[in-house]
N, C-alpha and C positions, 0 to 999 in steps of 0.2 A: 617623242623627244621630250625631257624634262622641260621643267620650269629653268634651271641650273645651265641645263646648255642652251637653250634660248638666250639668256642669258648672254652669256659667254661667245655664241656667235653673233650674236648683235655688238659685242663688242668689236669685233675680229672685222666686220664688216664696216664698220663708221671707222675703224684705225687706216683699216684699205681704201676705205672711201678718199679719206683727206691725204693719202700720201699717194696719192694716183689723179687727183685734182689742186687746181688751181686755191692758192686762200683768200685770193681776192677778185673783183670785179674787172674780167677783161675790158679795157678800152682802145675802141678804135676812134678815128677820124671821118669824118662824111659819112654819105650814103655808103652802103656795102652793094654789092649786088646782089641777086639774088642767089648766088650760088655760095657766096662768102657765107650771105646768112643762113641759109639752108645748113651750113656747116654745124654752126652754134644751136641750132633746131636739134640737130642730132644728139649732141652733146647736153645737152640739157644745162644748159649754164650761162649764167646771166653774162649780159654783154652791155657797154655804151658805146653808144654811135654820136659821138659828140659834134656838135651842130648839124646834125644829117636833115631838120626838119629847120633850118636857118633862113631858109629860103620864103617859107610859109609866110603871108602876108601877117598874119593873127600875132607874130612873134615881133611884128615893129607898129601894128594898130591898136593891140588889146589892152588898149590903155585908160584907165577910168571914163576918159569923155566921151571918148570912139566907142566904147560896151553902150553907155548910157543912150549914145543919137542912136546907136543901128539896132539895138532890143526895144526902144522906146517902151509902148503899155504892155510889155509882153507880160506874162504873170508866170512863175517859178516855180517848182517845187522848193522847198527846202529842210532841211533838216536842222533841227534842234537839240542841242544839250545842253547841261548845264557846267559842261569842263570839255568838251570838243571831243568827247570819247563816244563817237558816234557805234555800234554794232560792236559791244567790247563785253567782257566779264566785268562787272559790277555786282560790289555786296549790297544787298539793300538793308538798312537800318532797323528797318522794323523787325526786322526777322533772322538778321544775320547770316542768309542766305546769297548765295552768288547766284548771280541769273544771268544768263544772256540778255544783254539790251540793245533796243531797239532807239531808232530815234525817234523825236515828235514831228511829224511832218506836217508843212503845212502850205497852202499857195499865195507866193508873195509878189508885187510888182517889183521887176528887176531893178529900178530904179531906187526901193524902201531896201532892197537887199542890198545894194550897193553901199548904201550910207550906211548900213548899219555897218558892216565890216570895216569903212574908213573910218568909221565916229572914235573919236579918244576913249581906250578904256579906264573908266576908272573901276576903284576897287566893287562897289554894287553892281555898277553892272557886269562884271569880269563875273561875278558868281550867280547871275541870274541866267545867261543866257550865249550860247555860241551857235552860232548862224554858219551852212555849210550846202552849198548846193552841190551835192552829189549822189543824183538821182541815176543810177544804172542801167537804165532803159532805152540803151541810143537815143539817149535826150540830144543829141548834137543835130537829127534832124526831126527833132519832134520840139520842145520850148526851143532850144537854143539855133533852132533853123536861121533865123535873121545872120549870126555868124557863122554859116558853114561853109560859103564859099572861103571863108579867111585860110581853111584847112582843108584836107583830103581826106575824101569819103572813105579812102583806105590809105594802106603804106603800099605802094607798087609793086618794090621789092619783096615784103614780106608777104605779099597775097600771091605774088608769083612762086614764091618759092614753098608757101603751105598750099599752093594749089585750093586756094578758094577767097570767098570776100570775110571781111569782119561781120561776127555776127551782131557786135552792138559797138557804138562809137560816142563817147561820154566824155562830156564837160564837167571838170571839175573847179569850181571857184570859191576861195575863202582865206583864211587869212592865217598870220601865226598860230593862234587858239585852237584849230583845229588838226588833232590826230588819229590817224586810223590803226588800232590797235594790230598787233598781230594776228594775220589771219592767212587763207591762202584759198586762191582760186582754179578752179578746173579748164583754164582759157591759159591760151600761149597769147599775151600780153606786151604789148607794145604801148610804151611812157611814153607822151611827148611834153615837154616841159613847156610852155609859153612865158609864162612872167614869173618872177620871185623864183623860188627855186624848193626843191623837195629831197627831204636825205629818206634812205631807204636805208632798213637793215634788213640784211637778207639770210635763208636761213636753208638748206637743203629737205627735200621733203624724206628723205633719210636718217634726217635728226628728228622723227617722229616724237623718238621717247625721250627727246632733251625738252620738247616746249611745252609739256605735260596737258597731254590732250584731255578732255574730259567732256560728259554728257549735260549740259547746263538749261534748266527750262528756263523757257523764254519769255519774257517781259517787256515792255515798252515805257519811254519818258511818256508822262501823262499830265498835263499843265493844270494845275491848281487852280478852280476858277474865280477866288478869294487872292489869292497872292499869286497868281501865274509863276509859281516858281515849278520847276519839274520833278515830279515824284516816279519812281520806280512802282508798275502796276503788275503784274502778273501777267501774261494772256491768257481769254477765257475763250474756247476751253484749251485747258493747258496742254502746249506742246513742249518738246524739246531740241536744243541744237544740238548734233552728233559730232563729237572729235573737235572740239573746239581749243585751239591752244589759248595757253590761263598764266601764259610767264611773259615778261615783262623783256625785253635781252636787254633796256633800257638800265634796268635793274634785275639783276641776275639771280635768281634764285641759288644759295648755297646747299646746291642739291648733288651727290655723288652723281651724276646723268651730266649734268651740264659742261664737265669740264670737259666732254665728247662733242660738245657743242663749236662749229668755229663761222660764229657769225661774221657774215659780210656788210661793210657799206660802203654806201656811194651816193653823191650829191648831183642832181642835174641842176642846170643852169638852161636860159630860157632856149631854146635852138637845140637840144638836147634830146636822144631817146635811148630809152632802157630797155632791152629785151629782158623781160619777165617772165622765165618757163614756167608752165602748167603746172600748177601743185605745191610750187618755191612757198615757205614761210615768209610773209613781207609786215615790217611796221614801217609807216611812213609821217614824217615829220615835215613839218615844211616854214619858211620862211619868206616873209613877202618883198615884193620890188620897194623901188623908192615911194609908191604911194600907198602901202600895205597890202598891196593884192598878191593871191600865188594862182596862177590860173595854167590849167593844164587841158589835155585829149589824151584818152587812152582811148585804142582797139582791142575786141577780145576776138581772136581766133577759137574758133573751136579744136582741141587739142585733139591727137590721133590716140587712141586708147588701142590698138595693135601693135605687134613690136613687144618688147621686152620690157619699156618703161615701166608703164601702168602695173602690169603683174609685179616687176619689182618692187616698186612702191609699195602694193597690197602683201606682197609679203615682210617687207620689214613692219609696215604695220600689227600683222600677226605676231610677229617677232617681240613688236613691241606690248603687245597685250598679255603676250606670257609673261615677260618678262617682270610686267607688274603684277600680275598675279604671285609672282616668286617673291616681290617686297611685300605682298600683301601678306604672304603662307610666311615668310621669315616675322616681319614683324607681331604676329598672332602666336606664332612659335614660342619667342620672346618674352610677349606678355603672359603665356601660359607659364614658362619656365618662372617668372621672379612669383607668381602665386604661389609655383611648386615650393619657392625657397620660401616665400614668407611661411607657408600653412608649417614647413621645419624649425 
């Protein structure tokens, strides 16, 4: 197969894709059952279950005073940046190179975590420092244990209907400041929204060649021990992140790919849950309650890689690698030909 028809069937495929799907975020009401959600499982397509986790104690206690008495001296992970763009593409200055970055993590009493995220920003501190606790590591019954009775160890429904338990269950807390760039995980994902609220933009893992994937070595924020301000360090020894989408849908690249692109959003509110298929393109945005907080629980299922998904997936990926290759051998093309005109 050419570069040319690669091409041209990656076309044919994302046009079929969107006129045989949905362009927006299906919403339901309540819990589903398990057999409702099983449905949207197959389908591979985001859904909201609007107030289905309402019921949850954490969704009418998790409120500044109620975190602060029932975590008391607990100590936290957290993550640090210096613009809330925690695990994102980042150019670093010195070198004008893009790296995958990392945050500065560090262990804080939940109670110094707290005030920092409520304290007024002014303009110095807005560029010194954004605070984000979202450690991935079923932190919900490891620090965040004190609150776990507040929530379920799993979603009922959707452990009965993927036939197993969550393999990690995470507390996410932090405030406006913090967003999570475009990325996508290998886990069939369940949002639950607690306080403040979160917009999602969503993106088909189909649309490979629209969010321009690329190989980025990887680096970390690293605090100044003179101005603790955060620098952009290299990791030694140096690795790399593989297929990392580098586009913004925030701000859209004017790129012939994109307009193949038909991003989705959707905003939970606190009672709220997002079914997030395996492998979905997600940025997520969020906005705080009445006293700056946005606090959430997400479950990650481990996703079934049997079935027709997974290999479709890795083929349009393929699909997509020719395909750049074809802009690469056109644009070389190109440049050869205007030498050919200038040397005339």
């Amino acid at each position: 197969m050419s570069a040319l028809t690669a091409t041209a069937s990656l076309i044919e495929v994302l046009s079929a894709y969107h006129e045989l799907n949905s362009s927006g975020v299906e919403e339901r009401s309540g819990e589903p059952t398990p057999l409702e959600f099983s449905r949207g499982v197959r389908q591979n397509f985001p859904v909201v279950f609007r107030g289905a986790v309402s019921h949850w104690k954490a969704v009418t206690n998790w409120r500044a005073a109620y975190l602060r008495d029932t975590m008391g001296s607990e100590s936290i992970a957290v993550a640090e940046t210096p613009l809330g763009n925690a695990d994102s593409a980042v150019v670093r200055e010195e070198d004008g190179k893009r790296y995958f970055v990392k945050p500065h993590e560090r262990q804080m009493p939940f109670g110094e975590f707290l005030d920092d995220l409520q304290a007024k920003v002014t303009s110095e501190s807005e560029s010194a420092m954004v605070r984000y606790a979202q450690s991935q590591d079923d932190n919900l019954l490891r620090e965040f244990a004190p609150l776990a009775a507040d929530v379920g160890r799993d979603i009922p429904w959707a452990s009965e209907a993927l036939g197993q338990q969550p393999d990690a269950a995470n507390v996410w807390i932090g405030n406006e400041r913090s967003v999570s760039a475009l990325h996508k995980d290998n886990y069939e994902n369940l949002f639950c929204q607690i306080s403040g609220y979160k917009r999602f933009v969503l993106i088909s893992p189909y649309e490979a060649i629209c969010v321009r994937e690329t190989s980025l070595q990887a680096a970390t924020y690293v605090p100044n021990p003179h101005t603790q301000r955060l620098a952009i360090v290299p990791d030694e020894p140096a690795s790399e992140v593989l297929f990392w989408p580098t586009v913004d849908p925030d701000s859209p690249p004017g790129t012939a790919w994109w307009r193949y692109c038909r991003p989705m959003e959707v905003e939970l509110a606190p009672g709220d849950v997002l079914y997030l298929p395996a492998m979905w393109y997600h940025k997520v945005s969020q906005r705080g309650s009445d006293e700056g907080l946005c606090c959430a629980v997400n479950y990650w299922y481990d996703m079934e890689f049997g079935g027709a998904f997974y290999p479709g997936v890795s083929f349009a990926r393929q699909m997509t690698q020719m395909a750049q290759q074809e802009e690469e051998e056109e644009e070389e093309e190109e440049e050869a030909e205007m030498w050919r005109t200038q040397a005339w």
